[in-house]
N, C-alpha and C positions, 0 to 999 in steps of 0.2 A: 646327816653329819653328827648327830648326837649320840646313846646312848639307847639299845632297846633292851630291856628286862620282860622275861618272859615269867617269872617268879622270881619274887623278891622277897624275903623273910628279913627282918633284924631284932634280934633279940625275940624268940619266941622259947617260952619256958614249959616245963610239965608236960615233957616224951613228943615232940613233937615229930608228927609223922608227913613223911611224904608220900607216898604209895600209890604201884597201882597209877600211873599219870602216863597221856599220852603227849607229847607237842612233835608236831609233824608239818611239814607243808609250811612253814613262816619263812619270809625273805626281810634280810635289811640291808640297807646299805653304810655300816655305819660299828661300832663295836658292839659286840651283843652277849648277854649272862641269860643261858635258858634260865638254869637254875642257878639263885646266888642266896646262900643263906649265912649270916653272918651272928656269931654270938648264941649265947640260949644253954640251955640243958642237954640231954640226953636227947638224938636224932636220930632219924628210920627213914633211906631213902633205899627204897628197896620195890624191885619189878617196874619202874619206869620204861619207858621208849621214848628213846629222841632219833627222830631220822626225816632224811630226804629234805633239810633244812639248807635256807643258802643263805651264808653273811659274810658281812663288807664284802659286797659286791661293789665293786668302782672304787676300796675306800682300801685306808692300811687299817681298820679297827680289827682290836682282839677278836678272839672269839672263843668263847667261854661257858663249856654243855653243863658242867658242875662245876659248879665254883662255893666250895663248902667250908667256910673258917672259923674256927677255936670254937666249936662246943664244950661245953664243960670236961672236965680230964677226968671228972669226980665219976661219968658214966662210959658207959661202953658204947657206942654209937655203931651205926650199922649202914653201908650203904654197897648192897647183896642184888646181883640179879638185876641190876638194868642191863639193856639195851641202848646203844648208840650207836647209830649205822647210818650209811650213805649221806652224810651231809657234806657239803662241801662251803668251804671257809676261804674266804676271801686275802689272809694273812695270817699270822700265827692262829693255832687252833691247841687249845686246852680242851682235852676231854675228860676228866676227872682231876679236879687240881682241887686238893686239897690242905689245908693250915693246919698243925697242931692237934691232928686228929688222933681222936682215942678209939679205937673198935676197929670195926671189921671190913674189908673191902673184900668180897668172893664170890666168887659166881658171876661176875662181871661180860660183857659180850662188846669192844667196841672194834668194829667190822668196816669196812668200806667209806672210810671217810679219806677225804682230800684236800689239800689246799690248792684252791687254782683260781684264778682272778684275768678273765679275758679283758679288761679294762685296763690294765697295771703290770706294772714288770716286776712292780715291788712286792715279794711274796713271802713265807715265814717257813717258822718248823710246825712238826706237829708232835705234841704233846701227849700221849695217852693218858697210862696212870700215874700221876703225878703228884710224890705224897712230900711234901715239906715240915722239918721239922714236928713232925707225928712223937706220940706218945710209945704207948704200943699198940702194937698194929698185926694186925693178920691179910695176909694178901694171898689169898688160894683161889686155883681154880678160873684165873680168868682166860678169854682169849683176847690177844691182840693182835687182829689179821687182816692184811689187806689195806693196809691204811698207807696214805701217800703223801708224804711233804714238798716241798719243794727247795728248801735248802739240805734237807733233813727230818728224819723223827726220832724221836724218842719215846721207846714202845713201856719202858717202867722208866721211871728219874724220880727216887730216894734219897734224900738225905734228911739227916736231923743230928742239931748241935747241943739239943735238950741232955742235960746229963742227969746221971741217978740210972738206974736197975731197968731201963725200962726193954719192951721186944720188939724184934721183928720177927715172925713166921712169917715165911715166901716159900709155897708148895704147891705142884702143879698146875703151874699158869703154862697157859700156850702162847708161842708166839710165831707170828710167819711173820715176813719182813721179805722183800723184793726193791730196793733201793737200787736197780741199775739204771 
């Protein structure tokens, strides 16, 4: 009934990098942050895999594959070429949710994920990339396919109230979608 954190950063400064990481095979029953990196400089989450994961099973907790907020605006941050696939999430499911982010999200692959919960009726949306109140931002080249909610998903969800000069590029992302 708690809280599982599968990596947790706060406040980590001077390029810090993610890379290159597998988490595979973890079950909770309960709200769950594979990745949650909070504050810091200049970031690099780049060539990750998250899959075949199951959370809040039995429970309503979030569920949360990237959860990456307000690195510095001063640097260009990177998070290029992960993988997230086939996990299934017990209630709402975030798979890339992002705060305030400055750089690049491309090359991204999130594939075959679910919300479904045999224990509970109570079930959520699903989130893919999910960029809130961003800087500027580059968003190319992802797929988002095969993914399944149960209220609903939402395969990009964009916004930001941040004012001044700042971008968005959104170029060549794929999406399938099958919501019958």
């Amino acid at each position: 009934t708690g809280i599982m954190y599968g990596w947790y950063s706060y406040y980590m400064y001077n390029d810090y990098k993610f890379n290159n990481n597998l988490i595979r095979d973890c079950f909770s029953k309960a709200t769950t942050y594979f990745v949650n990196d909070n504050y810091g400089d200049k970031k690099q989450f780049n060539n990750n895999r998250i899959s075949n994961n199951i959370t809040s099973d039995g429970n309503t907790g979030f569920s949360y594959v990237m959860y990456l907020f307000y690195p510095s605006m001063s640097f260009t941050s990177e998070c290029n070429n992960n993988v997230i696939d086939s996990n299934t999430f017990g209630y709402y499911g975030y798979l890339m949710y992002q705060y305030y982010w400055n750089g690049t999200v491309n090359g991204n692959k999130l594939t075959n994920n679910r919300i479904y919960n045999a224990s509970t009726s109570t079930m959520g949306y699903m989130y893919g990339l999910f960029q809130a109140y961003y800087y500027n931002l580059q968003m190319n080249n992802n797929l988002v396919a095969n993914n399944i909610g149960y209220y609903g998903q939402y395969a990009f969800y964009n916004y930001s109230y941040n004012s001044g000069s700042y971008t968005l590029e959104c170029r060549q992302n794929t999406l399938k979608m099958d919501d019958a």
